[in-house]
C-alpha beads as a LAMMPS data file, in Angstrom:
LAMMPS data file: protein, C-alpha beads

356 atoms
355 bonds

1 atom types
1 bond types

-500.0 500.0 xlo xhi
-500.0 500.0 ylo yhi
-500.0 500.0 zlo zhi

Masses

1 110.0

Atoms # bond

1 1 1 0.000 0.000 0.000
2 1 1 1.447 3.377 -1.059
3 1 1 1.480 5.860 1.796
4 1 1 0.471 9.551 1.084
5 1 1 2.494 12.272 1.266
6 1 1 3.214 14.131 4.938
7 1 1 1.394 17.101 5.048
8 1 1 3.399 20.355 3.992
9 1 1 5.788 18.059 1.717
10 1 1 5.455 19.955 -1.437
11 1 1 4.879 17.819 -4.676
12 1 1 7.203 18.815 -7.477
13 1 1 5.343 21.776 -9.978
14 1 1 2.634 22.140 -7.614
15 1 1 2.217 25.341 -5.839
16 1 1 2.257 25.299 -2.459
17 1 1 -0.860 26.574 -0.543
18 1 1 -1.044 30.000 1.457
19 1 1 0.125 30.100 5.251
20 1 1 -2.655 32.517 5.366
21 1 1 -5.528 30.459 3.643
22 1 1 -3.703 27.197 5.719
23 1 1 -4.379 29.236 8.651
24 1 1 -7.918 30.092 8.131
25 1 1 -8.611 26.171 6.935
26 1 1 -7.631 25.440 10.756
27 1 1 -9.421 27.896 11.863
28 1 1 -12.319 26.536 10.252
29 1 1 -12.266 22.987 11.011
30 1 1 -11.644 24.262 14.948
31 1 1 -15.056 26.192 14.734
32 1 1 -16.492 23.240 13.125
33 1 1 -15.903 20.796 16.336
34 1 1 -17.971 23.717 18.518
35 1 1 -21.661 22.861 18.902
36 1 1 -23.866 25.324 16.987
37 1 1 -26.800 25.162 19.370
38 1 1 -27.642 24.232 23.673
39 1 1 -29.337 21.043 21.580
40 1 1 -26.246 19.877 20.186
41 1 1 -23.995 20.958 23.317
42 1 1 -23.066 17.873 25.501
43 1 1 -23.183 17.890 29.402
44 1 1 -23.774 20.934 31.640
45 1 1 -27.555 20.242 31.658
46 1 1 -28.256 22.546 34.792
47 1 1 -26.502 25.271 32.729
48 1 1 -28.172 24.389 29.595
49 1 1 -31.584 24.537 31.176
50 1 1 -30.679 27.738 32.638
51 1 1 -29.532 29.474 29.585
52 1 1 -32.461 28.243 27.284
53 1 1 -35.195 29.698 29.901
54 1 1 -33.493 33.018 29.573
55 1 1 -32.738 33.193 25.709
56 1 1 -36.528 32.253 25.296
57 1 1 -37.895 34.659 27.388
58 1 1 -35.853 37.547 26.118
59 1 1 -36.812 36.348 22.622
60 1 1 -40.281 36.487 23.550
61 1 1 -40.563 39.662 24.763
62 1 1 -38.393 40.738 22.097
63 1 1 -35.513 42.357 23.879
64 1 1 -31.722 41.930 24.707
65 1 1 -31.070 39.084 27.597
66 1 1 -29.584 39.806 30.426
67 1 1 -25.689 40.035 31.027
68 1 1 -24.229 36.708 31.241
69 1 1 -21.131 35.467 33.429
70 1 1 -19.846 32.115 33.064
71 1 1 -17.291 30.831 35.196
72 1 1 -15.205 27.862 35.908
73 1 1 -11.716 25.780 34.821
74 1 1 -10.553 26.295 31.345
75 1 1 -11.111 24.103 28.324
76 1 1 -15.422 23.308 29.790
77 1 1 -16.985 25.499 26.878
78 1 1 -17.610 28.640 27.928
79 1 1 -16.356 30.314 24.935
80 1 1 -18.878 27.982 23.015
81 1 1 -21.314 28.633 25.384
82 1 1 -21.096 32.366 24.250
83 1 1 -21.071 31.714 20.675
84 1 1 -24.498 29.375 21.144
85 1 1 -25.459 32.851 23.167
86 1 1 -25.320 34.902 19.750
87 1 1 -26.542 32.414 17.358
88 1 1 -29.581 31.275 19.472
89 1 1 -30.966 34.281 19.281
90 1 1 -29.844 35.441 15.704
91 1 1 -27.711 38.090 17.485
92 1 1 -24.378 39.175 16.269
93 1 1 -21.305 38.388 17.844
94 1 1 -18.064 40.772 18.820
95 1 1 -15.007 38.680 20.730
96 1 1 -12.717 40.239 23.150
97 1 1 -10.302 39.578 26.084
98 1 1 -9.345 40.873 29.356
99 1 1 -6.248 41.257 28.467
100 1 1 -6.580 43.368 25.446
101 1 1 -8.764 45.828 27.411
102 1 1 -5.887 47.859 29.184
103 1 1 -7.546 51.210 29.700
104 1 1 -10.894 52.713 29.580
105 1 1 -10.571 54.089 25.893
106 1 1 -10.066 50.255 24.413
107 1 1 -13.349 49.359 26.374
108 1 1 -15.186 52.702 25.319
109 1 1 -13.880 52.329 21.296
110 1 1 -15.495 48.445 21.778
111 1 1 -18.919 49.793 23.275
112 1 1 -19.248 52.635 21.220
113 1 1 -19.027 50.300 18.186
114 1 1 -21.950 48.139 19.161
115 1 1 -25.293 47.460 17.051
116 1 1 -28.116 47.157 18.696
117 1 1 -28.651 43.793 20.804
118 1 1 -25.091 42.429 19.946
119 1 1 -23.523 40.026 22.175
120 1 1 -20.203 41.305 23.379
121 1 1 -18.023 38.294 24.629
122 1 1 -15.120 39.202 26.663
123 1 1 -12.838 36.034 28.048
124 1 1 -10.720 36.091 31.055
125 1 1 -12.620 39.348 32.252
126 1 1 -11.145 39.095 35.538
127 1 1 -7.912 40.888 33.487
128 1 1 -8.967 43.987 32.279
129 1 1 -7.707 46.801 33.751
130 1 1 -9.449 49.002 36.736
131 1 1 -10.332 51.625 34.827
132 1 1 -11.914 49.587 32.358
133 1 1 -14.078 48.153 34.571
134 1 1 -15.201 51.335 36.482
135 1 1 -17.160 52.419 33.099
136 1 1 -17.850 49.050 32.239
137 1 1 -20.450 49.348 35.624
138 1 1 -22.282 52.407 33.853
139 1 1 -22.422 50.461 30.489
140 1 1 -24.242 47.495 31.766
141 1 1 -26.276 49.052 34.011
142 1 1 -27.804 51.927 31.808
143 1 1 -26.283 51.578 28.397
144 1 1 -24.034 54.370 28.625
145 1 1 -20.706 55.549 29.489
146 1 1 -19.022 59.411 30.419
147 1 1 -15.969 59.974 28.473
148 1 1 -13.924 62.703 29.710
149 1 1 -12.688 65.206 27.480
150 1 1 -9.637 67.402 28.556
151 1 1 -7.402 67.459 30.918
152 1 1 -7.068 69.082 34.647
153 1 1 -9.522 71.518 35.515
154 1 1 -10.797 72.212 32.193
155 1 1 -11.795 68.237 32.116
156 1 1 -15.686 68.134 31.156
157 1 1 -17.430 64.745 30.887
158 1 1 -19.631 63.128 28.202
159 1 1 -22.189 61.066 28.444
160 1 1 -22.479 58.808 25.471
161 1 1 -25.805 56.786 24.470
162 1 1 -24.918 52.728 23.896
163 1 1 -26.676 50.476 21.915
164 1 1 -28.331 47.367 24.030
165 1 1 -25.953 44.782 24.213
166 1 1 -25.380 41.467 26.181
167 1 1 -22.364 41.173 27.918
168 1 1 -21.617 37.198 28.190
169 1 1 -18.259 37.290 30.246
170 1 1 -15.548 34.424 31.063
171 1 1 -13.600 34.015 33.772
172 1 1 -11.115 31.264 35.549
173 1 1 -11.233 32.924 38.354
174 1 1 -14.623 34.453 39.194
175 1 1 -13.057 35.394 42.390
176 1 1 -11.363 38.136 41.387
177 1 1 -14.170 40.280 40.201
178 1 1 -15.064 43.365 42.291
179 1 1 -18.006 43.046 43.326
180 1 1 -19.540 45.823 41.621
181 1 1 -18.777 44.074 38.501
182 1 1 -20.157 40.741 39.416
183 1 1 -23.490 42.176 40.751
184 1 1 -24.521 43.432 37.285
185 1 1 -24.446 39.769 35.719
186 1 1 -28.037 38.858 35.389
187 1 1 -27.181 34.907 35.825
188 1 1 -23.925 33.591 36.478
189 1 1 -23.254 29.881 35.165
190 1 1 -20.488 27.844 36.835
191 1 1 -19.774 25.155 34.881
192 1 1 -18.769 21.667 35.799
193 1 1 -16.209 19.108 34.674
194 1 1 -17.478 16.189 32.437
195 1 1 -18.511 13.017 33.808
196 1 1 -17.073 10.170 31.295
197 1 1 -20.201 9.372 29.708
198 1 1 -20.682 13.012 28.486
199 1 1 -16.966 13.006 27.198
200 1 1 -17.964 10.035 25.539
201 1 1 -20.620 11.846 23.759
202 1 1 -18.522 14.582 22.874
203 1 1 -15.436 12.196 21.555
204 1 1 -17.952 10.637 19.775
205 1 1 -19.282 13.748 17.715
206 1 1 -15.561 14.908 17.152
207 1 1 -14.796 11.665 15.940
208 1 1 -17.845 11.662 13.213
209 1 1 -16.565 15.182 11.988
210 1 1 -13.372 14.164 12.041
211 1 1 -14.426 10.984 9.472
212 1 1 -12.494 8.527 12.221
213 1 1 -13.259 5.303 12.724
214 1 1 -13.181 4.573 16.291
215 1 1 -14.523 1.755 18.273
216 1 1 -16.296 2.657 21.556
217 1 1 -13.423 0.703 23.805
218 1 1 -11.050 3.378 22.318
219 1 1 -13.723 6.747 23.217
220 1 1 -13.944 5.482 26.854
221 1 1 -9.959 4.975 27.178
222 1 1 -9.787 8.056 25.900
223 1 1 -12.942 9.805 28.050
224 1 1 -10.985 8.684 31.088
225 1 1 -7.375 10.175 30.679
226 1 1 -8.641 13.753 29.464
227 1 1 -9.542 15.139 33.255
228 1 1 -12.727 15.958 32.986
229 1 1 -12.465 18.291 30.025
230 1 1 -13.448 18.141 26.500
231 1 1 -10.728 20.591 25.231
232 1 1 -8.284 18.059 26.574
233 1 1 -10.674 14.997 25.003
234 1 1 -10.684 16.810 21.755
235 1 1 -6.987 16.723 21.978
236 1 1 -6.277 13.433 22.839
237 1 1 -8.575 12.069 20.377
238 1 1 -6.384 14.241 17.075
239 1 1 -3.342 12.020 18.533
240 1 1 -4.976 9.320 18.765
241 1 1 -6.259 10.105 14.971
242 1 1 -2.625 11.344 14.228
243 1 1 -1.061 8.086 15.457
244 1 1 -3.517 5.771 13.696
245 1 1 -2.648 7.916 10.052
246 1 1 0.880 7.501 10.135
247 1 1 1.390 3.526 11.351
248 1 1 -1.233 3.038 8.884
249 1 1 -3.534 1.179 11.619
250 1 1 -7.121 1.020 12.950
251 1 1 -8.056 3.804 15.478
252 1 1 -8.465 1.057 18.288
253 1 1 -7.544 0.675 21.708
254 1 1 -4.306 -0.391 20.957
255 1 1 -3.366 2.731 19.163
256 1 1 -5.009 4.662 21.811
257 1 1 -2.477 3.366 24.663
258 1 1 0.517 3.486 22.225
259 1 1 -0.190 7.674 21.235
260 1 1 -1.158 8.576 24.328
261 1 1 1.846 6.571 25.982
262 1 1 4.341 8.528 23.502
263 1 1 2.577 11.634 23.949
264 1 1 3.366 11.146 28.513
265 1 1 -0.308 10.536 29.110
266 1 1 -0.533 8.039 32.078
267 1 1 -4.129 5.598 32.507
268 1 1 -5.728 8.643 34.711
269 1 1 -4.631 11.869 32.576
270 1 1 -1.428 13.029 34.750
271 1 1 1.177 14.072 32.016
272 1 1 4.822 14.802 32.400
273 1 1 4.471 17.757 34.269
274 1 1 2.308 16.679 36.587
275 1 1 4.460 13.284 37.694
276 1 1 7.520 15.627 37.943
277 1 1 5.622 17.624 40.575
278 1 1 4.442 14.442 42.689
279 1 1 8.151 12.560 42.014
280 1 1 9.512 15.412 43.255
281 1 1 7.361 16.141 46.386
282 1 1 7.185 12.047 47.088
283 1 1 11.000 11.450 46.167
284 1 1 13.022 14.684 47.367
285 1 1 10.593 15.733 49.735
286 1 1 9.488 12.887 51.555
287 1 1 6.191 13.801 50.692
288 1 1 6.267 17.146 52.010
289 1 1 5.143 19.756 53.351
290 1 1 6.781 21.678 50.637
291 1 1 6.298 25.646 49.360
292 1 1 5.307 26.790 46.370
293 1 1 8.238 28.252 44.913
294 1 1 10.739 25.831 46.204
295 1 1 8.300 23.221 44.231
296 1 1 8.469 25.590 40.789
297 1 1 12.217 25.955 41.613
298 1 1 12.695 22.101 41.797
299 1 1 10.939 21.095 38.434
300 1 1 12.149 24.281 36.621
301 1 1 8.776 26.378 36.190
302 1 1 7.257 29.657 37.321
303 1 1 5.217 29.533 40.708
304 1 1 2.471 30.830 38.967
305 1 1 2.440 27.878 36.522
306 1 1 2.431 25.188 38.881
307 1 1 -0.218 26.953 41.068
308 1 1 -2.635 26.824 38.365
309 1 1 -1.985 24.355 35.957
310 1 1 -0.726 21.464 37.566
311 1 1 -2.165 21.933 41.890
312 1 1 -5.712 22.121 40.577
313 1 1 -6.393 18.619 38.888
314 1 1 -3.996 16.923 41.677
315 1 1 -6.103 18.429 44.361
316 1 1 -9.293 17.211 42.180
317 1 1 -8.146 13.834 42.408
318 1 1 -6.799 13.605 45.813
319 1 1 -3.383 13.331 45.600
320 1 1 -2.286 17.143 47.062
321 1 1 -3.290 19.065 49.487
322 1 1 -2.435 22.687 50.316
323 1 1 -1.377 23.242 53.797
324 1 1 -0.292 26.839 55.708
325 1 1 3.657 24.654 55.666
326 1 1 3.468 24.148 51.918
327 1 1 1.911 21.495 49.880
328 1 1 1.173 17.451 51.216
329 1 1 1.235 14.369 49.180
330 1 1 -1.600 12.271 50.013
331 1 1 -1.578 8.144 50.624
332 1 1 -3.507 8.122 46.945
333 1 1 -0.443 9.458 45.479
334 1 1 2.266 6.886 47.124
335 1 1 -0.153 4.313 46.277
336 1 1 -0.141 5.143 42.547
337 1 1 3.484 5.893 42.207
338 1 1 4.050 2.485 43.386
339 1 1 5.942 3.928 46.600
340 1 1 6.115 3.528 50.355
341 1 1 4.747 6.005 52.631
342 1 1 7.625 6.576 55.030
343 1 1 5.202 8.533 57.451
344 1 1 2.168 6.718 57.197
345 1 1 2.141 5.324 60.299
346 1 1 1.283 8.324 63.376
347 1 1 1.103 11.217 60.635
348 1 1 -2.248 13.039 61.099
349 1 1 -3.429 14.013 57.768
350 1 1 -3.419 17.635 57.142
351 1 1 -6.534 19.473 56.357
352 1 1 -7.040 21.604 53.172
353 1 1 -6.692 25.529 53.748
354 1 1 -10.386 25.505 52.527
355 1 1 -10.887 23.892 55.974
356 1 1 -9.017 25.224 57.897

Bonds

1 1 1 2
2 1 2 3
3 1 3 4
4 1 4 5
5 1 5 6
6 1 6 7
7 1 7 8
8 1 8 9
9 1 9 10
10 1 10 11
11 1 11 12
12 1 12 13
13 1 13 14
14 1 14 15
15 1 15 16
16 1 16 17
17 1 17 18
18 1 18 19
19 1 19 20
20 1 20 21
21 1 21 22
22 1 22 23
23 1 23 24
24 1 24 25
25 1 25 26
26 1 26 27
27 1 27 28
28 1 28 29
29 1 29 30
30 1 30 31
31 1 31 32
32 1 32 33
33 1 33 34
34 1 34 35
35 1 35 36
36 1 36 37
37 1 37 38
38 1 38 39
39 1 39 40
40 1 40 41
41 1 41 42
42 1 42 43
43 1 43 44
44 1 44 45
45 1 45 46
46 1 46 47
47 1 47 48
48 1 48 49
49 1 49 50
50 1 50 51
51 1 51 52
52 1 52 53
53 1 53 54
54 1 54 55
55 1 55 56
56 1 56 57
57 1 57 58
58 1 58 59
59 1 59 60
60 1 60 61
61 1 61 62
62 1 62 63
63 1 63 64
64 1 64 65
65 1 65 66
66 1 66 67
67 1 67 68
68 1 68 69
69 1 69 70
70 1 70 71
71 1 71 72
72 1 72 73
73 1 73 74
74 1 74 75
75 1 75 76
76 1 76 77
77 1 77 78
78 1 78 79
79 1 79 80
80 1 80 81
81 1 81 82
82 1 82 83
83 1 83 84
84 1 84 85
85 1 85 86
86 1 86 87
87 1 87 88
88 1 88 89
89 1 89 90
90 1 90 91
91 1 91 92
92 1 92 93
93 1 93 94
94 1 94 95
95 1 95 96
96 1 96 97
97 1 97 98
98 1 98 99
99 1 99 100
100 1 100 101
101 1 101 102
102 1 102 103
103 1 103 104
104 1 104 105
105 1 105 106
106 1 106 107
107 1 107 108
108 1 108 109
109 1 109 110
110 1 110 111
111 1 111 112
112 1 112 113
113 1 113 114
114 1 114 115
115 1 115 116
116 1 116 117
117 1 117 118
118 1 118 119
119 1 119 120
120 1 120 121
121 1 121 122
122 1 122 123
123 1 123 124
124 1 124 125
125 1 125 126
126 1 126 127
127 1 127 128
128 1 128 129
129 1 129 130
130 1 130 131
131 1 131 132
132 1 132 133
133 1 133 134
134 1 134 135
135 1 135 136
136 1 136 137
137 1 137 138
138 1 138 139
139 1 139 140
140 1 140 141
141 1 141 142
142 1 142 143
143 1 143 144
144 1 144 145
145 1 145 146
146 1 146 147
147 1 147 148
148 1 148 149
149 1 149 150
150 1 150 151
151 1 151 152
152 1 152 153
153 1 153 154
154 1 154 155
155 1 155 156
156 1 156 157
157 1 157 158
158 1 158 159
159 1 159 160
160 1 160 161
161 1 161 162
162 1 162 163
163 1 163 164
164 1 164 165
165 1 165 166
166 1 166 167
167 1 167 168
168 1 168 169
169 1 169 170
170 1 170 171
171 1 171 172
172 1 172 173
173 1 173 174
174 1 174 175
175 1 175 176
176 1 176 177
177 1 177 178
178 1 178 179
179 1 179 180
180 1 180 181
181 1 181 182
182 1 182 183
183 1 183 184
184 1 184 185
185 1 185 186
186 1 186 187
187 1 187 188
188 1 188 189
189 1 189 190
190 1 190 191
191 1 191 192
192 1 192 193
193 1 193 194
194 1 194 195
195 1 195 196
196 1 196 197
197 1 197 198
198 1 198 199
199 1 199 200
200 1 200 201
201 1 201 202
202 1 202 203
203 1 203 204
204 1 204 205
205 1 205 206
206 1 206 207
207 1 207 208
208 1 208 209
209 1 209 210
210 1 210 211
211 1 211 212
212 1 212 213
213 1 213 214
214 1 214 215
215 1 215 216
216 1 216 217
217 1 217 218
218 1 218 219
219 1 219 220
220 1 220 221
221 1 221 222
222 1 222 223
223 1 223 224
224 1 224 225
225 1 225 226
226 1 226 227
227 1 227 228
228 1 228 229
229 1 229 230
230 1 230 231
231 1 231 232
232 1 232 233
233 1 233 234
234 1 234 235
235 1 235 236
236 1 236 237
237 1 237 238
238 1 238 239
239 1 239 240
240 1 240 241
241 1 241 242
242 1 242 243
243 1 243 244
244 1 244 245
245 1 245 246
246 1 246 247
247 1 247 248
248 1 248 249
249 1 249 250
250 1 250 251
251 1 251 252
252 1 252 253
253 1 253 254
254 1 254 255
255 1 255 256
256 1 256 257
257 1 257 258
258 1 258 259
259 1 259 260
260 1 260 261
261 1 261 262
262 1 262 263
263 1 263 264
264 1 264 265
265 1 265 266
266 1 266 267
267 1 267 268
268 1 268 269
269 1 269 270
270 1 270 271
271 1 271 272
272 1 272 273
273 1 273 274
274 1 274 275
275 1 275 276
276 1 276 277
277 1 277 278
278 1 278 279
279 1 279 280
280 1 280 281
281 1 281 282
282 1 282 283
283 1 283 284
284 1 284 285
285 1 285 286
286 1 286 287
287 1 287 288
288 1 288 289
289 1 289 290
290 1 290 291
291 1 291 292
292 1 292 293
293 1 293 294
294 1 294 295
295 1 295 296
296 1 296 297
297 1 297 298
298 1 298 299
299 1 299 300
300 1 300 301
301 1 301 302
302 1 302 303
303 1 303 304
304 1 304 305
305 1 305 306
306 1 306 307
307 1 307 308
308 1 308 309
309 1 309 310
310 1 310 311
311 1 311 312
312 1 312 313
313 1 313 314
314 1 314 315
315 1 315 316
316 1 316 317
317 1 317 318
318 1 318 319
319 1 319 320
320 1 320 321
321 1 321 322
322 1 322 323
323 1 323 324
324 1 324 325
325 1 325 326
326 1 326 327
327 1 327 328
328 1 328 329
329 1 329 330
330 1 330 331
331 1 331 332
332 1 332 333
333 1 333 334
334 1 334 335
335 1 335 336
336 1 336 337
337 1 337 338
338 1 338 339
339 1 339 340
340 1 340 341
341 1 341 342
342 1 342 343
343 1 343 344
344 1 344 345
345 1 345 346
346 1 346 347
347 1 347 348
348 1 348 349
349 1 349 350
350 1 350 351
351 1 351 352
352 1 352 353
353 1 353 354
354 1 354 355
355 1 355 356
């Protein structure tokens, strides 16, 4: 059997394609993975339910819904989520970021620009800058914003008219709203991570757009290493696809253990990063306590990183706890490193600073 050409191997007297039109081809078959509609979107049904009450009723009384946060890990749909905002109710849709928003003129250049009832997305709100979010208060509140004009004493402020617009917002870290800000959210959704029959689902749609044949042994191998998260499943499953392609093999269970085995996926999701951490806690340590930045020092990454990245999925499944003396490796974890607890016996386990 003749294999195909690698992608990106350019055929002799053929020219080669665009990075630009490449580009937007990816972009493309990304969007095409994302749900259109809450009908098509898998898991979150409490969310779902929520949304679809308030989309109807605005639609029936035939105004803009009410400003939407929705909060929780990343990679659980919330950018989706927004998109099905927009396109349920045949609304048009303007994408933004926290970051990107550094002063109050970005935001008021972005409001000012608004149709009427467009939904304005904004991802990892909880970054914008102060300022921003002072007017943003005014805006969602009574459609308007004061733009000062001058400087010093001269300094006279505008008021400036908006178009209705829904605000759907996204955030990691709802926690670090102001309050202010978070009060003027007509419903906040905080969404969940996936049990493994709904990643299931979802691996199972990607795979049909994705024209792979997969048997169902393979989706739930998969569904079970990817955390909780279809971002992660969706990832998984184009190495999985990848590996399949090149060895010229069936997408099967086999080839499922062999990708994700090359790619440093272990049987319960932790990757390379995340067994440094616990080696390094369990084998250096002792199993701690251990601080933060001596841990980032020890496995060569910022603080930062390792607080959110890796700690949050360890602490999901039970095998680190954060303690006022640094962070604790768990029995769980010596048990599935295959290692001794050296103070298991008389060691009182520590409790978790949200109980404490």
């Amino acid at each position: 059997m003749s294999a195909e050409p690698f992608a990106g191997t350019p055929d002799p007297g053929v020219e080669l394609t665009s990075p630009l039109l490449e580009g937007e081809a990816e972009l493309a078959f990304e969007g095409a993975l994302r749900p259109r509609s809450l009908r098509e979107f898998v898991g979150q049904q409490k969310v779902r339910g929520q949304l679809q009450l308030m989309l109807t009723a605005a639609t029936m009384q035939n105004r803009t819904p009410d400003h939407i946060l929705l909060a929780g890990p990343p990679g659980l749909g919330k950018t989706t989520l927004a998109m099905i905002i927009a396109y349920e109710g045949n609304r048009p849709l303007r994408m933004s970021s926290g970051p990107a928003i550094q002063h109050a003129g970005d935001l008021a250049a972005v409001l000012s620009s608004l149709v009427p009832g467009e939904v304005l997305f904004i991802d990892e709100i909880h970054r914008m800058a102060r300022s921003a979010e002072e007017m943003l208060y005014l805006a969602m509140e009574d459609f308007r914003i004061d733009i000062m004009v001058g400087k010093g004493a001269g300094a006279t402020s505008v008021p400036l008219d908006l178009a209705p617009f829904t605000l759907v917002g996204a955030t990691t870290r709802s926690g670090m709203l102001p309050n202010p800000l978070r009060d003027r959210f007509g419903f906040t959704a905080h969404l969940e991570f996936y049990a493994s029959q709904e990643l299931e689902q979802v691996l199972a749609r990607a795979a049909t757009m994705l024209d792979l044949d997969i048997d169902r042994e393979a989706i739930a191998e998969i569904a079970g290493r990817c955390r909780g998260t279809p971002r992660i499943a969706n990832r998984l499953l184009r190495r999985v696809r990848d590996y399949a392609l090149v060895h010229g093999g069936a997408a099967n269970l086999a080839a499922v253990h062999a990708a994700l085995e090359l790619y440093d996926v272990d049987p319960i999701g932790l990757d390379r990063l995340d067994r440094e951490v616990m080696n390094i806690i369990l084998t250096r340590f002792g199993g701690g306590p251990v601080g933060l930045n001596t841990l980032a020092v020890s496995v060569g990454e910022e603080s930062e990183t390792v607080e959110s990245v890796v700690e949050p999925f360890l602490v999901r499944i039970g095998f680190l706890t954060r303690t006022p003396r640094g962070r604790l490796a768990t029995a769980a974890a010596w048990r599935h490193f295959g290692l001794a607890d050296p103070n298991d016996v008389g060691r009182q386990p520590a409790l978790p600073l949200d109980d404490l």
